[in-house]
C-alpha positions as a printed NumPy array, in Angstrom:
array([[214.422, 117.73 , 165.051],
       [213.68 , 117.526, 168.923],
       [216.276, 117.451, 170.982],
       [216.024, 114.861, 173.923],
       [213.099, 112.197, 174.406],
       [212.047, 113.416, 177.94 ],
       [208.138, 113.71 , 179.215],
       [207.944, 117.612, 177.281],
       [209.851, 115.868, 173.769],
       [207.872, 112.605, 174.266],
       [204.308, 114.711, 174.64 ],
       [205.227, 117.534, 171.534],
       [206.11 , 114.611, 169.327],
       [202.798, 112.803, 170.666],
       [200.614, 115.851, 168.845],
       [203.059, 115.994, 165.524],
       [203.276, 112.315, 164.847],
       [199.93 , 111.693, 165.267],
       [198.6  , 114.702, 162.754],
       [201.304, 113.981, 160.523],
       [200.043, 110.201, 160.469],
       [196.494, 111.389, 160.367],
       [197.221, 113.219, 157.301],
       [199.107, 110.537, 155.639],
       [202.701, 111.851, 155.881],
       [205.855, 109.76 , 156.719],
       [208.229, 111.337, 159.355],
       [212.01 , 111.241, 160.537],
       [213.548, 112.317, 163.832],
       [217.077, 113.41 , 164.57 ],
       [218.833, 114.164, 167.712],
       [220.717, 117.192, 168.088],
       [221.755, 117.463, 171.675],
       [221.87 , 121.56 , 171.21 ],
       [224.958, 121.199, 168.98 ],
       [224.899, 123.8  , 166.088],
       [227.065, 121.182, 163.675],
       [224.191, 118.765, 164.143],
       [221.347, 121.143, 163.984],
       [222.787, 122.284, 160.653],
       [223.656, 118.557, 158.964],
       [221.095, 117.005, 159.83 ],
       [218.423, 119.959, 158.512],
       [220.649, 120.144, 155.126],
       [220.729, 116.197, 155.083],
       [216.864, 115.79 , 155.738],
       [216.049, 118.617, 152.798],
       [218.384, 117.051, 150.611],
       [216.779, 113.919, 150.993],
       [213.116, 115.095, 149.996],
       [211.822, 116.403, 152.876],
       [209.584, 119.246, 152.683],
       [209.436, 120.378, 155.753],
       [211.165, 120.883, 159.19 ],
       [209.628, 120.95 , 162.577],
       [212.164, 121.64 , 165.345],
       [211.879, 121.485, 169.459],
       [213.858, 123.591, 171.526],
       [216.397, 123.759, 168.554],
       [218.182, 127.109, 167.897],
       [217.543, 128.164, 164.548],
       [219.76 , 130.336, 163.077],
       [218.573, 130.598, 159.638],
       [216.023, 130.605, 156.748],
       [214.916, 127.272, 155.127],
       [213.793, 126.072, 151.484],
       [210.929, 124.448, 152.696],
       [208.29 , 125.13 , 155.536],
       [209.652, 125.234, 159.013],
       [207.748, 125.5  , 162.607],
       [209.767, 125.598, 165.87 ],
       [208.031, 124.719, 169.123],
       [209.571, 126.409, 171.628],
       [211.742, 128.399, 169.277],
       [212.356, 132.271, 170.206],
       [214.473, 133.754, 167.33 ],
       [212.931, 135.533, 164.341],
       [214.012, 133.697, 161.372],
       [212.022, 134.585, 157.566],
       [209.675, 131.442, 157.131],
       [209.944, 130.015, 160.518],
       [206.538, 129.771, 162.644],
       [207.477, 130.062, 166.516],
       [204.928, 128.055, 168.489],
       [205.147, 129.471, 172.017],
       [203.995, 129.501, 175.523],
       [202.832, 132.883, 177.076],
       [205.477, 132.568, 179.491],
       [204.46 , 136.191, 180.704],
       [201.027, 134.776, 181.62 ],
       [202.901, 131.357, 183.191],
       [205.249, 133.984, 185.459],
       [202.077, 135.737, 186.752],
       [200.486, 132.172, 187.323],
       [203.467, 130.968, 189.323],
       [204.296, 134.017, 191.468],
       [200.781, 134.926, 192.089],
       [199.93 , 131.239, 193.328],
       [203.642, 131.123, 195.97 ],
       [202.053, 134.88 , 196.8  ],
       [198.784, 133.927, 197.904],
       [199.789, 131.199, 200.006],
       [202.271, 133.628, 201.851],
       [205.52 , 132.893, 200.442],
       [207.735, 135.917, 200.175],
       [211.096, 133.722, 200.726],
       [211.63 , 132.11 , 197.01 ],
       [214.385, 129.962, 195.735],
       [214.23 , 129.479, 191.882],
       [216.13 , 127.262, 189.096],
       [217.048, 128.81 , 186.209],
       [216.995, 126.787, 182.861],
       [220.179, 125.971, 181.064],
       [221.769, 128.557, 179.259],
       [221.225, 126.162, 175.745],
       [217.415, 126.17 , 176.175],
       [215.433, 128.136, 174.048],
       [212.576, 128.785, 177.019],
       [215.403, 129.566, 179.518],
       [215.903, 133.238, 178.863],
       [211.938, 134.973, 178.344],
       [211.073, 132.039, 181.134],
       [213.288, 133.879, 183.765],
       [212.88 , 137.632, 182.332],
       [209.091, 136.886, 182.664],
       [209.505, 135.606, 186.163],
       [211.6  , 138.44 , 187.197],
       [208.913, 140.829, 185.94 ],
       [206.036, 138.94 , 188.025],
       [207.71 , 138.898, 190.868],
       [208.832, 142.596, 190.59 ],
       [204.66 , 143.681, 189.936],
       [203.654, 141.693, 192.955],
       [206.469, 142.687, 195.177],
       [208.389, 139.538, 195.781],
       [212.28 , 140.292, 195.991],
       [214.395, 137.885, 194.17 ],
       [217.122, 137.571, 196.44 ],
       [220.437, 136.25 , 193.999],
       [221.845, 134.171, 196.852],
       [218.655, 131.992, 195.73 ],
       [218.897, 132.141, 192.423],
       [220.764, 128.277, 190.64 ],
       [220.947, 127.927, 186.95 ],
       [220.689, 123.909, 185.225],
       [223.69 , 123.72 , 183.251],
       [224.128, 119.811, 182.595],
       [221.792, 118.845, 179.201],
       [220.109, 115.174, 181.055],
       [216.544, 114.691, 180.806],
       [215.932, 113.166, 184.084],
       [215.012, 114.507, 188.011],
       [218.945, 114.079, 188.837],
       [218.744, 117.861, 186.497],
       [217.567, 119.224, 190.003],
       [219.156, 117.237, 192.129],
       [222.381, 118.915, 192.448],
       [221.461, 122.366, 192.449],
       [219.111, 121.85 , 195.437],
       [221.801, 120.059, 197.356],
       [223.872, 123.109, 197.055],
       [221.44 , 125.949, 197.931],
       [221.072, 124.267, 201.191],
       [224.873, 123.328, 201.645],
       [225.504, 127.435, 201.578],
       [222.456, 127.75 , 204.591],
       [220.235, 129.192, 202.41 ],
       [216.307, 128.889, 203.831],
       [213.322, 129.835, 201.741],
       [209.36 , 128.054, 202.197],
       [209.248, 127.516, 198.191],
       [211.145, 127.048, 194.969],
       [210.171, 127.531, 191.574],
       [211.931, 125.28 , 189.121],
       [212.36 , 125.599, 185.703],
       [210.498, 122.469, 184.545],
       [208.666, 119.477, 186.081],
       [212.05 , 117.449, 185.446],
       [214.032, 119.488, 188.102],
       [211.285, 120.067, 190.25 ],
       [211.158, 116.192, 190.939],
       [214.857, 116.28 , 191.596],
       [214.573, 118.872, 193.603],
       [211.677, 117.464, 195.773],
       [214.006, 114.401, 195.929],
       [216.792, 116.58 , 197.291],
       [214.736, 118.266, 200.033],
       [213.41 , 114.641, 200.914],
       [216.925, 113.57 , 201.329],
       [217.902, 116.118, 204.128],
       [214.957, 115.825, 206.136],
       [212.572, 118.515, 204.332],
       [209.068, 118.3  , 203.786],
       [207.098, 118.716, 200.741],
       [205.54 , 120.896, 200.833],
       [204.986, 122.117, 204.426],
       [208.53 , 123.187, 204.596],
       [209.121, 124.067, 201.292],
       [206.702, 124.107, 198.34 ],
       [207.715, 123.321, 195.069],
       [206.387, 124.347, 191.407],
       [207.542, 123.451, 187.97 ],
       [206.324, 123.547, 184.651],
       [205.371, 121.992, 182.081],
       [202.959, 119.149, 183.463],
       [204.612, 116.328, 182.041],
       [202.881, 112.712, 182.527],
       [205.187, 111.724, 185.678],
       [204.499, 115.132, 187.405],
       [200.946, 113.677, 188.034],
       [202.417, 110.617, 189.834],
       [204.981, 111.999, 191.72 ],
       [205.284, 111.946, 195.661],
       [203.837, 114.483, 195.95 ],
       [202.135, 114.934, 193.079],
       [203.336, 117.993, 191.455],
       [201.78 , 121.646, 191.422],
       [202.751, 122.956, 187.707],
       [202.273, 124.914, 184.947],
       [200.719, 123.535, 182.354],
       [201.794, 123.473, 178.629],
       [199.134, 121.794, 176.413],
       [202.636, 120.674, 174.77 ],
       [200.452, 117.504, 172.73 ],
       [198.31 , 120.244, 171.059],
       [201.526, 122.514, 170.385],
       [202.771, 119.782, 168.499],
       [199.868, 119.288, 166.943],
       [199.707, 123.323, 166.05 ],
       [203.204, 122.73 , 164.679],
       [202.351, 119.826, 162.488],
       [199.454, 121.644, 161.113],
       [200.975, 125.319, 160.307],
       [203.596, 123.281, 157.974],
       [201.294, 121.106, 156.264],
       [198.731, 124.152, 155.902],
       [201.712, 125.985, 154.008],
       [202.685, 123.274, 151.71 ],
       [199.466, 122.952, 150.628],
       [199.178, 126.51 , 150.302],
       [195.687, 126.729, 152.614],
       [197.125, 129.259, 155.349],
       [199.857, 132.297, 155.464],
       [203.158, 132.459, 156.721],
       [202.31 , 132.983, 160.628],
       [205.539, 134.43 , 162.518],
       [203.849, 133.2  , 165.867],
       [201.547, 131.098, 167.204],
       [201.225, 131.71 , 171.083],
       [199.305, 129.806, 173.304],
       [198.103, 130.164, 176.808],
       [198.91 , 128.041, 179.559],
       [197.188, 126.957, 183.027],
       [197.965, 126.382, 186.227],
       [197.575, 122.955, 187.787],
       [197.524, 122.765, 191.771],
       [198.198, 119.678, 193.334],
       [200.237, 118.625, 195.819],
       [203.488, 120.022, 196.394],
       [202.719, 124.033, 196.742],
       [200.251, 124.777, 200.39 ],
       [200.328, 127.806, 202.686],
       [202.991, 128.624, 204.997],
       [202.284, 128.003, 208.474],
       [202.379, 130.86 , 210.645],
       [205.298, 128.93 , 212.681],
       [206.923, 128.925, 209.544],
       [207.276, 132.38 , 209.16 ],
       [209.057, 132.999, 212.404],
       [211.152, 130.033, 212.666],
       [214.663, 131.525, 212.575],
       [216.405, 128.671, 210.526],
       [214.556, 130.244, 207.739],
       [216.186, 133.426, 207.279],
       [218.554, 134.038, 204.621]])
């Protein structure tokens, strides 16, 4: 049950199809778009039509199944339900410790939308790295997604209007590779540079963050093996080899490339930059 076909869906179903193939199962997808109606029909509909079990993406769960169930990127604890998860404390500390090192102290970030399941312990974990290194979150820099697209034009907009208000900061932390390309895009388009006047971060590392102009600095989900994780906890339960696990956490890693650099000493005393 994922819920768009962007880079992260394409890559999780990537590591369930192909274990699910390799162990000789047939499987369905369905298309929520975060509405609870949907998420509920089509789980009921898939069940009642011999399924025998669920795997969901960024789908909020709200209760227990009949059958095996593993969510990838779900948060809520549900009886039967495996969570497969990022450390997203360990991807905060990542993020802010890289922007820290290279001297950035001025940070604009994009919140995820309010429908994601990663949006809320993504930000609370971000908020609590910043606060142990001493980085100041200032809320006049602080834009939250709300439109459910799975393109760049997701950070687009948001980017446009930090700067419209006169807000200045040397780096931005997005909530996923997806809006960090859009927001790249954005500073492009009114005369920034990326990255010597602003770095950019997202997360993720989605197949097209590789490629972009500049080639994206991210964090990196291994979201083909979380799949994969998912695929195998479900089968592992129907044929009664493993335990109910409540979570399955894995780590994730930060990929530098080109996007994120020092701040330049001018940088730090050029007036248009103060907020």
């Amino acid at each position: 049950m994922p819920e768009l076909g962007d880079g992260y869906h394409t890559q999780v179903m990537s590591g369930i199809g192909d274990h699910l193939m390799e162990a000789g199962y047939f499987y369905f997808t369905a298309h929520h778009r975060h509405r609870k109606n949907l998420i509920e029909e089509y789980s009921q509909m898939l069940l009642g039509r011999g399924a025998e079990a669920l795997i969901a993406i960024d789908t909020a769960l709200e209760h227990e199944f009949t059958a095996p169930v593993a969510a990838v990127a779900g948060h809520r604890v549900i009886n039967g339900v495996t969570n497969v998860v990022l450390d997203h404390r360990f991807a905060a500390q990542l993020t802010m410790t890289h922007l820290y090192s290279l001297g950035h102290r001025d940070i604009a970030f994009i919140r995820g939308q309010p429908f994601s399941s990663d949006s809320a312990g993504r930000w609370n974990s971000i908020v609590a790295a910043a606060q142990e290194i001493g980085i100041t979150i200032n809320p006049a820099l602080v834009v939250q997604l709300d439109r459910d697209i799975s393109s760049p034009e997701l950070g687009y907009p948001v980017v446009q209007q930090l700067l419209s208000n006169g807000r200045t900061f040397t780096a931005l932390v997005a909530f996923n590779d997806m809006s960090a390309i859009g927001a790249i895009r954005a500073l492009q388009d009114l005369g920034l540079s990326v990255p010597r006047d602003v770095s950019v971060i997202g997360c993720d590392d989605i197949k097209v963050a590789a490629f972009n102009n500049p080639r994206l600095t991210t964090i990196r989900q291994p979201l083909t093996n979380m799949g994969r994780i998912a695929a195998q906890c479900v089968l592992r339960q129907l044929n009664g080899s493993e335990p109910f696990r409540k979570v399955i956490t894995v780590e994730p890693e930060l990929e530098v490339r080109e996007s994120t650099c020092a701040i330049e000493p001018a940088t730090k005393t050029d007036p248009r930059r103060k907020s």
